[in-house]
N, C-alpha and C positions, 0 to 999 in steps of 0.2 A: 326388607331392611336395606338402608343405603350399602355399596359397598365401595371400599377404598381402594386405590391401586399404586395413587404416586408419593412418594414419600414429599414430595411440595403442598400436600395437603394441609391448608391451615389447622385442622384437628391433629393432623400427625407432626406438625412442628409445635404444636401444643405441648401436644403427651411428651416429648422428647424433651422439653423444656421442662416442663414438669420434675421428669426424672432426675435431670440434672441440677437444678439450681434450687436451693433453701426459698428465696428471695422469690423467686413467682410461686411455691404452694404458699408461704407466707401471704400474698399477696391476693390470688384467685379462692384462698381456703380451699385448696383442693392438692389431691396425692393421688398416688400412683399403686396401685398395688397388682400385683400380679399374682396367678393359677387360683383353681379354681375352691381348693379349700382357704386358702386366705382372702378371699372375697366372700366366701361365705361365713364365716367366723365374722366379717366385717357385718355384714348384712344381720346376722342374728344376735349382733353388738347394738344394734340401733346406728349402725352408719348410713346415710343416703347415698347415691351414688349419681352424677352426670349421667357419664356415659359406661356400657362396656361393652370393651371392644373384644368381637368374637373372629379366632381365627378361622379365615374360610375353609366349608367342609364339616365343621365341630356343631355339634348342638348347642341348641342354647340350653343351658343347665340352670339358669336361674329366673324362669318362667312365673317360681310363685312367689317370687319376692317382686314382682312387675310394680308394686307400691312404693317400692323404696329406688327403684331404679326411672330414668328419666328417659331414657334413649339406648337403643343395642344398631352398634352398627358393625359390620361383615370388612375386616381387612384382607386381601388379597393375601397369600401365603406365605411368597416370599418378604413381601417389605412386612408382614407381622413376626415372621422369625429374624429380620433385621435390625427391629425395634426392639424386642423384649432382650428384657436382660439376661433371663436363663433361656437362650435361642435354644428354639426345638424342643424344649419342656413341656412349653405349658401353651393353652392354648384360647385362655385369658389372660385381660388387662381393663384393668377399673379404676373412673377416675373420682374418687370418692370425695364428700364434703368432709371438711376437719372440724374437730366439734374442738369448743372452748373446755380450759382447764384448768378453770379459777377453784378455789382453795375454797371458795363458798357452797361452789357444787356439790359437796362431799356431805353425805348425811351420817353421821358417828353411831359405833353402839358400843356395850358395855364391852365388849369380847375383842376387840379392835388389832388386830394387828397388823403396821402400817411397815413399807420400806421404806427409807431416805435414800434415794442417792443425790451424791451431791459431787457436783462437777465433773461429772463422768463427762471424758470428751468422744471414747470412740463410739460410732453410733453400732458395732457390734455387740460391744459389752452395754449397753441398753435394752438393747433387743434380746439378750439370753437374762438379763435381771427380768424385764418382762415375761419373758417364757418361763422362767423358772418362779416366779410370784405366783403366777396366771396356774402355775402346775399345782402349787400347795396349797391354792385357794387364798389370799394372802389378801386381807381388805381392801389394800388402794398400794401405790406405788406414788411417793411424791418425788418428783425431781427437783433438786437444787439448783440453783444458777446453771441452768442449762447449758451447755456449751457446743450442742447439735439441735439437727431440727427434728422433733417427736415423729416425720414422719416420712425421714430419709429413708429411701429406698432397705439400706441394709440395718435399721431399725427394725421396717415391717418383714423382710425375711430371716433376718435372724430370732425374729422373737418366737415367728412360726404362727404367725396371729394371733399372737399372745396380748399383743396392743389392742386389740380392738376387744377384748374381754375381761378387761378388769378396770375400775377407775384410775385413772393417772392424771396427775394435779402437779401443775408448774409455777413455782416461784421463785425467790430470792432466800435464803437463809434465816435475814430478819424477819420476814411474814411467815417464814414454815415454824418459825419456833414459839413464836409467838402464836399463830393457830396452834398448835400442839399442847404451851403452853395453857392459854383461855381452856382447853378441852381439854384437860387431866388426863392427857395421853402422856405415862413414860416415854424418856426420851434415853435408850440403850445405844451409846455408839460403841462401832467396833475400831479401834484405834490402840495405839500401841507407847503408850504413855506411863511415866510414872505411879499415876494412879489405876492404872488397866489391871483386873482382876480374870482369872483363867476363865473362860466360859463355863465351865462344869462346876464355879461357885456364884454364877451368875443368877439373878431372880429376878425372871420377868414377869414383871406384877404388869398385866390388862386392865387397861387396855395403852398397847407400847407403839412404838416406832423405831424400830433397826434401823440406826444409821452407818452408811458404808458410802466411804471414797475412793477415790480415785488413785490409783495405785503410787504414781507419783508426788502425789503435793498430802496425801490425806484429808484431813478433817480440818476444818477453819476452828479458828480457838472456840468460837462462840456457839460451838456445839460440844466440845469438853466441857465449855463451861456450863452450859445449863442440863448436862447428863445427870439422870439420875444414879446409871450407873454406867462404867468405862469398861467391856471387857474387847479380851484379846483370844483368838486362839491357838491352843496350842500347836507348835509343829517341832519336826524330830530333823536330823541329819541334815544342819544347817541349812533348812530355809527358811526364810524370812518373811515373809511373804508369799499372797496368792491372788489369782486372777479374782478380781471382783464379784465377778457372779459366781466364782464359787463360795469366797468367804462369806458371801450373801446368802448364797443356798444352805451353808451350815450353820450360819444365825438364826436364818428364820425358820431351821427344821428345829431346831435346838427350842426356840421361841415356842413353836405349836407344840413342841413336846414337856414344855415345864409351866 
């Protein structure tokens, strides 16, 4: 295998560009992902993979996936704990193909339950909505008007590679509702409105979609408006509010439980 040594190397001012800017994986369809269980959660996702780059001295560990991968090349030690973002952790980095996330892809069943986020801007709380969907077994995850990129660095590590194991489908509000709509999927948003009903009188008739926003702005009206139902959850000694992936994780526990 070749191996790397100067950080002038045009693959290593790749990978570094990669890491850093939305704008060239938009553009190459290609991410970043780093250590060794989140490339393989990738790999038995059906991800392809360019390149992975193995820190010098480490085995290679993904021999039986040689199908899905294109190229393994050996970085020298210290410029691969210079690069990687958890220096001295890990002892992988994979430069993976991004697959398309059209709303067509999605094949429905009777049992269906789907998340909405919608306008989620940090790319942390994506990445724990992913982790926490991906935990419950949760159909698909759609994202609303996105406002990060699916496959920013602190996306794939906060989800835990939770991204690369479950479908997740990106649109605009109008096309998610209207697919939800055409497919007789309830549409449950969680929102804090005059017509918001406690979650412990809520009835989620399958096959549904939990919708949850963005802790500042909420829910755009035209997901109020075409709710089947508006619930809210309860909380005690004035607070108002909760981080999104949790009020997420208690909708859609709540959801698989009724």
């Amino acid at each position: 295998m070749k191996i790397i040594s100067s950080a002038q190397n045009p693959l290593i001012k790749n990978l570094l560009a990669l890491q850093k800017k939305s704008k060239e994986r938009k553009k190459q369809k290609l991410f970043v992902v780093e250590g060794k269980k989140e490339i393989e959660r990738a790999l038995l996702g059906n991800y392809y993979f360019k390149i992975i780059f193995i820190r010098e001295g480490s085995t290679n560990s993904f021999i039986d996936f040689n199908e899905k991968i294109s190229d393994f090349i050996i970085i020298e030690n210290k410029l691969f704990d210079k690069i990687t973002i958890r220096s001295g952790s890990e002892k992988y980095i994979g430069l993976g193909v991004s697959k398309t996330h059209e709303l067509g892809d999605f094949k429905l069943n009777e049992k269906e339950i789907i998340l909405v986020a919608e306008s989620i801007e940090k790319p942390g709380n994506i990445g724990a909505l992913l982790r926490t969907s991906s935990a419950l077994g949760i159909s698909a995850v759609i994202i609303s008007n996105p406002k990060t990129d699916l496959y920013h660095p602190n996306v794939i590590r906060s989800s835990l590679g939770g991204v690369f194991n479950i479908p997740i489908l990106i649109s605009n509000s109008k096309n998610i509702i209207s697919f939800l709509i055409k497919n007789n999927i309830n549409i449950i948003s969680g929102a804090l409105t005059n017509s918001s009903i406690p979650l412990n009188k809520a009835i989620f008739n399958k096959p549904c979609a939990v919708v949850v926003g963005s802790e500042s702005k909420g829910l755009e009206s035209n997901w109020i408006e075409n709710s089947s139902e508006i619930v809210q959850i309860p909380m005690n000694n004035n607070i108002d509010s909760l981080n999104v992936s949790v009020a997420a994780a208690i909708l859609l526990q709540y959801s698989l439980d009724n």
